[in-house]
Structures are given as C-alpha cells and as structure tokens.
N, CA, C and O atoms as a GROMACS GRO file, in nm:
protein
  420
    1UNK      N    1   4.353   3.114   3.951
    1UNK     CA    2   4.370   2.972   3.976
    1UNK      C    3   4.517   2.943   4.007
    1UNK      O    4   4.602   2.942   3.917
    2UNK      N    5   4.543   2.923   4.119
    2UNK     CA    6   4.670   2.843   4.156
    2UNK      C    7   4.707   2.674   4.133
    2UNK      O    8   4.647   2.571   4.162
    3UNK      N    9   4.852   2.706   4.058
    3UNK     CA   10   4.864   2.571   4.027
    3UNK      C   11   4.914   2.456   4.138
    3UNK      O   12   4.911   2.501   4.252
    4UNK      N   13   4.944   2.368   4.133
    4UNK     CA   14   4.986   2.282   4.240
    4UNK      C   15   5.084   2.217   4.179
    4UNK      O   16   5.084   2.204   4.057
    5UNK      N   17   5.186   2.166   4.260
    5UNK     CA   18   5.326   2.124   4.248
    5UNK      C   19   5.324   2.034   4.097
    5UNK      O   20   5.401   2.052   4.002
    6UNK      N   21   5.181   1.904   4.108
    6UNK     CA   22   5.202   1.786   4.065
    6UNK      C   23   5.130   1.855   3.934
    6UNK      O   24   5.116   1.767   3.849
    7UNK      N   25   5.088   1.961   3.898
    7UNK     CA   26   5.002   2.054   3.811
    7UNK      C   27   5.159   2.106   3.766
    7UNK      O   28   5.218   2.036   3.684
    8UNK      N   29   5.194   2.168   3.792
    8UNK     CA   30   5.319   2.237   3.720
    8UNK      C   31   5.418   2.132   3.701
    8UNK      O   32   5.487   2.189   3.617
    9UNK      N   33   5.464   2.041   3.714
    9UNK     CA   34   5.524   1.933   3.692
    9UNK      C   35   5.521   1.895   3.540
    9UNK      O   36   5.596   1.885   3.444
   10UNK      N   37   5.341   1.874   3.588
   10UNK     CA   38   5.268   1.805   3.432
   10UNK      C   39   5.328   1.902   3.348
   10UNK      O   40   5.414   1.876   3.263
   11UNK      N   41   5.276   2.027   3.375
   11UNK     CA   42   5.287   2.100   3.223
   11UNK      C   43   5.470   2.117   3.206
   11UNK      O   44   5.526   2.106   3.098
   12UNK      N   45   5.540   2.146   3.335
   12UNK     CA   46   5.687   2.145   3.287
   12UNK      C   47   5.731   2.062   3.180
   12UNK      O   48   5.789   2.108   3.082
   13UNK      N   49   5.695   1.891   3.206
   13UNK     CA   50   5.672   1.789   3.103
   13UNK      C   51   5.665   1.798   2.956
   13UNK      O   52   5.720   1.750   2.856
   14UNK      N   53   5.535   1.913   3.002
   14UNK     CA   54   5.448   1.956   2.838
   14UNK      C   55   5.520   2.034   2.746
   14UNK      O   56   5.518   2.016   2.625
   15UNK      N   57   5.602   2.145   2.820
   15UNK     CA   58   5.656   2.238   2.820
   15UNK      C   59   5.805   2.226   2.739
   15UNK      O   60   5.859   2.309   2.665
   16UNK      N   61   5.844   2.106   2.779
   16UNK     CA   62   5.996   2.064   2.725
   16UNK      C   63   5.995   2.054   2.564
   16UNK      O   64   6.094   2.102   2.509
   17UNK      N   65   5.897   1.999   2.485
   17UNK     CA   66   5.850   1.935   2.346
   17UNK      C   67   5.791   2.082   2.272
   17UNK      O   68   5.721   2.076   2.171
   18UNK      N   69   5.841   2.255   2.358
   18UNK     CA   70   5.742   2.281   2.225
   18UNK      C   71   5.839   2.435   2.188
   18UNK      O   72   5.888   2.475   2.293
   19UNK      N   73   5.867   2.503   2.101
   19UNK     CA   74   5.938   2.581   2.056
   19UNK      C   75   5.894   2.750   2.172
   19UNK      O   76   5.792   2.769   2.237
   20UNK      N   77   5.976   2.812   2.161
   20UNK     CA   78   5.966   2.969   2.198
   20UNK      C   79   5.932   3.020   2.071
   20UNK      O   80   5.977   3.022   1.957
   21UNK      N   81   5.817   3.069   2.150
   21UNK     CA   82   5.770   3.164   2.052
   21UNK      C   83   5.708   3.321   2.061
   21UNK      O   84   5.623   3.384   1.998
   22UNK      N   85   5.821   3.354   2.202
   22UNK     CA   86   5.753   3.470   2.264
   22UNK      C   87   5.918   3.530   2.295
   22UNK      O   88   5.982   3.476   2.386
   23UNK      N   89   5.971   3.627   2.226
   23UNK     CA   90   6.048   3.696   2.295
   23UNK      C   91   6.064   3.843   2.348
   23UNK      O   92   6.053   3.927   2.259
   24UNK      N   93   6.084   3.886   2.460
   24UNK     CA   94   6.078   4.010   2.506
   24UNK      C   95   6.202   4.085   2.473
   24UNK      O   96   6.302   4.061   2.540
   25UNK      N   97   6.205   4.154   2.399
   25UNK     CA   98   6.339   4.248   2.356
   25UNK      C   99   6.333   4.352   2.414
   25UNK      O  100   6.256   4.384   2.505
   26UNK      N  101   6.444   4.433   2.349
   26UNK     CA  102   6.485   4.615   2.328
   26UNK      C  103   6.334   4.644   2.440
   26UNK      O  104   6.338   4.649   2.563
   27UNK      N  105   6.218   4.660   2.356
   27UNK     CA  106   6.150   4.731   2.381
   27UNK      C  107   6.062   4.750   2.505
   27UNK      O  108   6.003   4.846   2.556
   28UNK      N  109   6.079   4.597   2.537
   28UNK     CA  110   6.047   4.523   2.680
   28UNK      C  111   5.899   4.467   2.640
   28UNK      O  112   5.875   4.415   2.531
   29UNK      N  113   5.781   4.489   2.768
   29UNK     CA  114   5.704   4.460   2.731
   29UNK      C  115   5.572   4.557   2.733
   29UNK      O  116   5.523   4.618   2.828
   30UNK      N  117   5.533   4.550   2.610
   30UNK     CA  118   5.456   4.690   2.562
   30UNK      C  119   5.283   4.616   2.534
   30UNK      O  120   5.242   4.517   2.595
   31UNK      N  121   5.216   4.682   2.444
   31UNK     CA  122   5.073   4.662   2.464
   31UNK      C  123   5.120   4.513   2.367
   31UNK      O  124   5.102   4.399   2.410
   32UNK      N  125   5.180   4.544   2.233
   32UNK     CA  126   5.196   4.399   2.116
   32UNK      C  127   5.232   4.267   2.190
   32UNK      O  128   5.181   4.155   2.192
   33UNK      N  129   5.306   4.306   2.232
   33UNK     CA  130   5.375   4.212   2.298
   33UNK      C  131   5.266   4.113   2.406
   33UNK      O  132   5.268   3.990   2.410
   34UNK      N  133   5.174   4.204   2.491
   34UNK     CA  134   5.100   4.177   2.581
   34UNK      C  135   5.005   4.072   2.519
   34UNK      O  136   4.983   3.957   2.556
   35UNK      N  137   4.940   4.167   2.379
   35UNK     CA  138   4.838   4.060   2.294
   35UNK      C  139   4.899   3.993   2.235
   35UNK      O  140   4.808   3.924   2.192
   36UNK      N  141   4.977   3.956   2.198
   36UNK     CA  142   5.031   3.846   2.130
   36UNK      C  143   5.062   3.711   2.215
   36UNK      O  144   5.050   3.594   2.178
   37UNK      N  145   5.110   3.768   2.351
   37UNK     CA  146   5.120   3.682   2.447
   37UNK      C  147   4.906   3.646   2.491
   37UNK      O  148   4.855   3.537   2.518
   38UNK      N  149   4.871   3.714   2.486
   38UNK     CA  150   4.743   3.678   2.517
   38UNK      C  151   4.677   3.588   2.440
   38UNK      O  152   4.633   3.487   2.495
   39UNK      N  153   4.656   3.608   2.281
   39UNK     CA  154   4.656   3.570   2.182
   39UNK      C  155   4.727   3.373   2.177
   39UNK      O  156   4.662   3.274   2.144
   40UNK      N  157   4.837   3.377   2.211
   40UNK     CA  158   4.886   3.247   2.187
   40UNK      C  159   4.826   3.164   2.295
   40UNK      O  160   4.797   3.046   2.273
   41UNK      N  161   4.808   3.216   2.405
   41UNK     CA  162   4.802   3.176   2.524
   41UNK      C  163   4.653   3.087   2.493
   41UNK      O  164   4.654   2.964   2.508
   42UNK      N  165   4.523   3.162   2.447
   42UNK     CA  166   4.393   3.130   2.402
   42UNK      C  167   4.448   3.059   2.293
   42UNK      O  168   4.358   2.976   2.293
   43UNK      N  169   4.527   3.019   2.193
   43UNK     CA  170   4.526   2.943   2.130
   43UNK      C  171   4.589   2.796   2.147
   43UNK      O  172   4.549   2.692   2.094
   44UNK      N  173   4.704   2.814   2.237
   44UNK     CA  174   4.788   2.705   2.277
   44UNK      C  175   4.787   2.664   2.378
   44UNK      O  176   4.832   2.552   2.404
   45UNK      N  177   4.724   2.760   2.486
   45UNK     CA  178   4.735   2.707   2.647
   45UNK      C  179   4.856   2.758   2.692
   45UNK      O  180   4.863   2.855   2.767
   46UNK      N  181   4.948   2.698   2.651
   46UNK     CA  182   5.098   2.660   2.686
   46UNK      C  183   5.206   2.754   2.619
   46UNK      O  184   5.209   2.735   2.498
   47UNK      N  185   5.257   2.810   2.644
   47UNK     CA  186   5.369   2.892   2.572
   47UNK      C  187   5.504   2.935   2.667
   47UNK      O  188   5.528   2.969   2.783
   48UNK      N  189   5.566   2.912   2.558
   48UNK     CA  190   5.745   2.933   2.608
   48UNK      C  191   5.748   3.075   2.549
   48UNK      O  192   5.696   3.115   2.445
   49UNK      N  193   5.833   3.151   2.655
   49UNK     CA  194   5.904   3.265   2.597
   49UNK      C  195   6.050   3.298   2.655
   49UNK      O  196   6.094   3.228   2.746
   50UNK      N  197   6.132   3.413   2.600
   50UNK     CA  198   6.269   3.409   2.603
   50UNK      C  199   6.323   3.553   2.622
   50UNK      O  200   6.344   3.629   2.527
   51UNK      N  201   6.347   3.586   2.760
   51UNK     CA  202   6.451   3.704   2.737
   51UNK      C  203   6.572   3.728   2.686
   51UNK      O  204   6.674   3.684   2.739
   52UNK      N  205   6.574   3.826   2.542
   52UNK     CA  206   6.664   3.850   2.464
   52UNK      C  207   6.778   3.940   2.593
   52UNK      O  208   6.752   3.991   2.702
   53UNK      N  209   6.879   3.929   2.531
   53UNK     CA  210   7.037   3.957   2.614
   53UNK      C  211   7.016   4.141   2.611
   53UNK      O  212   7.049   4.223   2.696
   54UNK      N  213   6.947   4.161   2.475
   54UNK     CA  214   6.946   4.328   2.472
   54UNK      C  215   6.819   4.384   2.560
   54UNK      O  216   6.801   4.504   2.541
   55UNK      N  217   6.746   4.338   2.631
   55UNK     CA  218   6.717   4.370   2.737
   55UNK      C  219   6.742   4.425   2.841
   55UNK      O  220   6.669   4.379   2.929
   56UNK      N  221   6.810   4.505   2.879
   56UNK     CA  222   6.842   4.556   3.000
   56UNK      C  223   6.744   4.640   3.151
   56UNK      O  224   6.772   4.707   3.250
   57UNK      N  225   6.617   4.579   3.084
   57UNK     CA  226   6.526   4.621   3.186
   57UNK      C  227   6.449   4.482   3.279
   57UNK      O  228   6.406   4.500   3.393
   58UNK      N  229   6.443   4.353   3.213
   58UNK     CA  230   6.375   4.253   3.280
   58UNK      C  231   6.480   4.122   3.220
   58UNK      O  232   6.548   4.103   3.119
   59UNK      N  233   6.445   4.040   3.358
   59UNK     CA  234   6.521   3.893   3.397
   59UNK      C  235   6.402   3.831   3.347
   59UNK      O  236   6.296   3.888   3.322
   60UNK      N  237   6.428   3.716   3.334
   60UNK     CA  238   6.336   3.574   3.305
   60UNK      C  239   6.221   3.603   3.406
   60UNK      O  240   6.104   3.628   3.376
   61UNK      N  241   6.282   3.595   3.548
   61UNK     CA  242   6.129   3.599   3.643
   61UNK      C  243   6.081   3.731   3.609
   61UNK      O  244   5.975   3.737   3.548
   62UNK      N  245   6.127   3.813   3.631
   62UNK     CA  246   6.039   3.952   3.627
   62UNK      C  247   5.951   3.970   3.510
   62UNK      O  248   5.837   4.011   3.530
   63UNK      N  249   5.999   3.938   3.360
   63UNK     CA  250   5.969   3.961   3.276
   63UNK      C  251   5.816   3.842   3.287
   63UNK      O  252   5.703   3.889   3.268
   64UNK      N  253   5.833   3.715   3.314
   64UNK     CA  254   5.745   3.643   3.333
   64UNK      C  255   5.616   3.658   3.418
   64UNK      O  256   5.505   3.608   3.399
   65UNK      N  257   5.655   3.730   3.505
   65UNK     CA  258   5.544   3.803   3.624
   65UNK      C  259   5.482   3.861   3.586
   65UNK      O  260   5.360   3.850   3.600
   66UNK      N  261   5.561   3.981   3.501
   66UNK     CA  262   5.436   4.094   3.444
   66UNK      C  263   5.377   4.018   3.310
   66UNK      O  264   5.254   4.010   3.320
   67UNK      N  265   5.426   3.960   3.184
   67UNK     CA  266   5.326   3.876   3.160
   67UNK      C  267   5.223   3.817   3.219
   67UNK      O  268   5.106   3.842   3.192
   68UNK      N  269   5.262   3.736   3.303
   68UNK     CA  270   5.155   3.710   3.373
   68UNK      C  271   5.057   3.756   3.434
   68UNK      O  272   4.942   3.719   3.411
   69UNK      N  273   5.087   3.846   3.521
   69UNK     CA  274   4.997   3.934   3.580
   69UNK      C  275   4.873   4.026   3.452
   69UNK      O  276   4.754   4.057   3.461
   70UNK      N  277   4.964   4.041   3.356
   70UNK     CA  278   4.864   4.123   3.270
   70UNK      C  279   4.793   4.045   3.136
   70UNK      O  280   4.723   4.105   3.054
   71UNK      N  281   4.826   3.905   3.130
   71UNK     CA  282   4.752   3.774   3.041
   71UNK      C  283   4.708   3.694   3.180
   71UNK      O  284   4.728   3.573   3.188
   72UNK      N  285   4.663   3.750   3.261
   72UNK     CA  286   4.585   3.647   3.390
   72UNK      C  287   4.640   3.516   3.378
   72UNK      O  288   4.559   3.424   3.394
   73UNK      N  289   4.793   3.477   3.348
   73UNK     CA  290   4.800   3.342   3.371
   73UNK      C  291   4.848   3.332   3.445
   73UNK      O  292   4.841   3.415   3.535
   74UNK      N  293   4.971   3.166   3.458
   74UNK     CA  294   5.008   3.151   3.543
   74UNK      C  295   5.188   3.089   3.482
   74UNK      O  296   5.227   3.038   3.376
   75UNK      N  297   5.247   3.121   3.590
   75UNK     CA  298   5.450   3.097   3.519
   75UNK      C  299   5.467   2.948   3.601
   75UNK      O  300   5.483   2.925   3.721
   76UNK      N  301   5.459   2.878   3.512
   76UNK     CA  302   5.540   2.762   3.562
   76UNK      C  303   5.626   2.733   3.591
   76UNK      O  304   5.648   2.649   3.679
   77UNK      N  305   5.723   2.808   3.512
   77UNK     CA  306   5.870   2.743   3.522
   77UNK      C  307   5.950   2.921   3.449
   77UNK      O  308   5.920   3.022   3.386
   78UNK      N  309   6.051   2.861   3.510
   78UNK     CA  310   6.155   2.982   3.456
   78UNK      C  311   6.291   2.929   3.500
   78UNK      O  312   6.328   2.923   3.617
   79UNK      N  313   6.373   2.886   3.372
   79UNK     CA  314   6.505   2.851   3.377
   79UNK      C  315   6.597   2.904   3.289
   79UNK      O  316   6.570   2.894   3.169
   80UNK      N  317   6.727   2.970   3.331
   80UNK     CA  318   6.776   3.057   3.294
   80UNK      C  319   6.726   3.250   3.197
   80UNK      O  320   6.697   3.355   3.256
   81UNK      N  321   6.734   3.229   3.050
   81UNK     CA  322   6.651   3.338   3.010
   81UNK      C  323   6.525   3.316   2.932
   81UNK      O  324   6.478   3.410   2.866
   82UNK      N  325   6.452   3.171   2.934
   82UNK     CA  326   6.346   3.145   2.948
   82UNK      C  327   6.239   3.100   3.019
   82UNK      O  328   6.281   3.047   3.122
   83UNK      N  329   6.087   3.097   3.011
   83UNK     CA  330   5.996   3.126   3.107
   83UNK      C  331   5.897   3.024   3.032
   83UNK      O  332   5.913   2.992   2.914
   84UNK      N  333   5.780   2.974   3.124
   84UNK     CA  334   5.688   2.914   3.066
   84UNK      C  335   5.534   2.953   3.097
   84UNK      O  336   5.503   2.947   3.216
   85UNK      N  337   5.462   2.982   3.033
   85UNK     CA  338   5.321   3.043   3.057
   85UNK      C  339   5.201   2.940   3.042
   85UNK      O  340   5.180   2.852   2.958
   86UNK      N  341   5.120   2.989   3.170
   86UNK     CA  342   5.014   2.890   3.092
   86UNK      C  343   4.869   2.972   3.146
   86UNK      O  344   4.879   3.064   3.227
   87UNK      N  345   4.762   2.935   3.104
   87UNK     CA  346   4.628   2.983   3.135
   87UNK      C  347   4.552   2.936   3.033
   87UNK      O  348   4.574   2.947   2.913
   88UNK      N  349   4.415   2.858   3.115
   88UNK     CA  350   4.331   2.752   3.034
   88UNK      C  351   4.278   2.818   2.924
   88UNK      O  352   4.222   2.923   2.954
   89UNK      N  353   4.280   2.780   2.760
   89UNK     CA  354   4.134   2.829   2.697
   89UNK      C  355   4.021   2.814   2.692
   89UNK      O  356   3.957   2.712   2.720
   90UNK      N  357   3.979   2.930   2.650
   90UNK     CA  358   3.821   2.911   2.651
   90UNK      C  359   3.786   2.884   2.518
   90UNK      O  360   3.682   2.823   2.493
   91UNK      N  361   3.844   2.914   2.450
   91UNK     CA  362   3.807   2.939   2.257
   91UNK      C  363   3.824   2.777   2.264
   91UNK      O  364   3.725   2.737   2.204
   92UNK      N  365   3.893   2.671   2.303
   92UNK     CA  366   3.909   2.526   2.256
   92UNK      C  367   3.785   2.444   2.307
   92UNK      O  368   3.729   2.476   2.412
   93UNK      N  369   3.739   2.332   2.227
   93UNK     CA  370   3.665   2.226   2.330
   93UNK      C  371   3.730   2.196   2.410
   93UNK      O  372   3.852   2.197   2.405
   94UNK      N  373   3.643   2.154   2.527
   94UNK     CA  374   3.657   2.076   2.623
   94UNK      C  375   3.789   1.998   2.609
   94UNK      O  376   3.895   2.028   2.664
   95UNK      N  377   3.761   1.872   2.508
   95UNK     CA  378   3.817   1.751   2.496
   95UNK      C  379   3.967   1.784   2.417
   95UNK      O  380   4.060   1.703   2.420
   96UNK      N  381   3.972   1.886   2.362
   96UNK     CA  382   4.105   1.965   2.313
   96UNK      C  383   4.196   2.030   2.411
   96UNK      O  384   4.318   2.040   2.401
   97UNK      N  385   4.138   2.063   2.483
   97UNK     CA  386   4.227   2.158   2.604
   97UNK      C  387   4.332   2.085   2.675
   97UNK      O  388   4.335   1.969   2.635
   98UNK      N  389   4.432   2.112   2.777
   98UNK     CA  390   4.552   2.010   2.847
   98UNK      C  391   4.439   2.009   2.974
   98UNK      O  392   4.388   2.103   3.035
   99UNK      N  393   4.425   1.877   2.984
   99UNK     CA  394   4.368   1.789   3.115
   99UNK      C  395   4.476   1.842   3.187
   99UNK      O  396   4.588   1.819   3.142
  100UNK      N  397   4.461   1.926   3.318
  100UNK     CA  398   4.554   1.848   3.429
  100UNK      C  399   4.522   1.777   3.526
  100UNK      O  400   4.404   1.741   3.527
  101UNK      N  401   4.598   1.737   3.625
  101UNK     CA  402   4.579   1.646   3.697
  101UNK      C  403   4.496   1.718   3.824
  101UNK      O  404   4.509   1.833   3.866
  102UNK      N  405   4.427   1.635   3.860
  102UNK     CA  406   4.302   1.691   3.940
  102UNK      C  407   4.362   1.733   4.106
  102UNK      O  408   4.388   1.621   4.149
  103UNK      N  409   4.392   1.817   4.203
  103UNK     CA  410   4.436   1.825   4.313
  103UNK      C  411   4.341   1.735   4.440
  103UNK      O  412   4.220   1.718   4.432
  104UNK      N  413   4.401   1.700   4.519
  104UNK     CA  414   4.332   1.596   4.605
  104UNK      C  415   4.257   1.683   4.712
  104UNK      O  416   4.219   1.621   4.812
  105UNK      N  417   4.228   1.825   4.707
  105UNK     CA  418   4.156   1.880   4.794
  105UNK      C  419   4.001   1.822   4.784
  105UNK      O  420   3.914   1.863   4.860
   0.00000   0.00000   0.00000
C-alpha cells in the first residue's frame, strides 16, 4: 500500500506526540530487532525509531528502508537520525485503528 502526500502528512502530525521507541545500534539490524519492530508496529500502527551515533553501518533512510522492507510497512518521514514507521493493524478493531484520510482516486 502506497501512501499519499495528504496520508503521510496526517500521520507526520501523528507522529510528532509520540516517544522513540525503536533504536538501531552497534549491532544494526538483526532478527530482534526486526520483531520487535514488527511487534510494535501490530500494536501501535505508528512507531518512531532512532539511529544510535555507534552505528557505523546505516543512516536514518537506509536503516528505515530495510525496516521497512522486512515489517512490510511503510517510512513516512525521516529527519535527521530519526525515522517514522507505519503499517495498518490487524490485531486492533476497526474503530481503534488510525483512520486515514481517504485518497480521491
């Protein structure tokens, strides 16, 4: 699912109000790391994460990509050495989940 401008906007919005709780260190990003990011993702929707300085293998985007690519979501945003993740749950109701805004296609 590709997001759309006025779709990533929203969640940038969303995104500002909520703590990091994902950082990629030393070790980079390994299987824990992967489920844990998977894990929050089904629970919150929405998640911030943060490339630590002792990293010397991945930047904010890169590091955000392969998250992504391997938690099927999608990177909203990435400013400076943090990143923002998102991909809908399934585990929440309906009426619990982040509405976004509907695309005019």
């Amino acid at each position: 699912m590709e997001l759309t401008s006025k779709q990533r906007a929203q969640l940038r919005a969303l995104a500002n109000s909520i703590d990091t709780i994902l950082q990629v260190g030393k070790d980079g990003i390994g299987e824990n790391l992967i489920k844990q990011a998977g894990d929050a993702l089904e629970a919150r929707e929405l998640i911030k994460g943060r490339v630590l300085d002792n990293n010397l293998e991945y930047d904010a985007r890169t590091a955000a990509e392969a998250l992504a690519k391997a938690t099927r979501s999608e990177v909203v945003q990435v400013i400076g050495t943090k990143f923002v993740l998102y991909r809908e749950s399934h585990a929440k109701p309906k009426d619990k989940r982040i509405q976004l805004v509907k695309s005019k296609r």
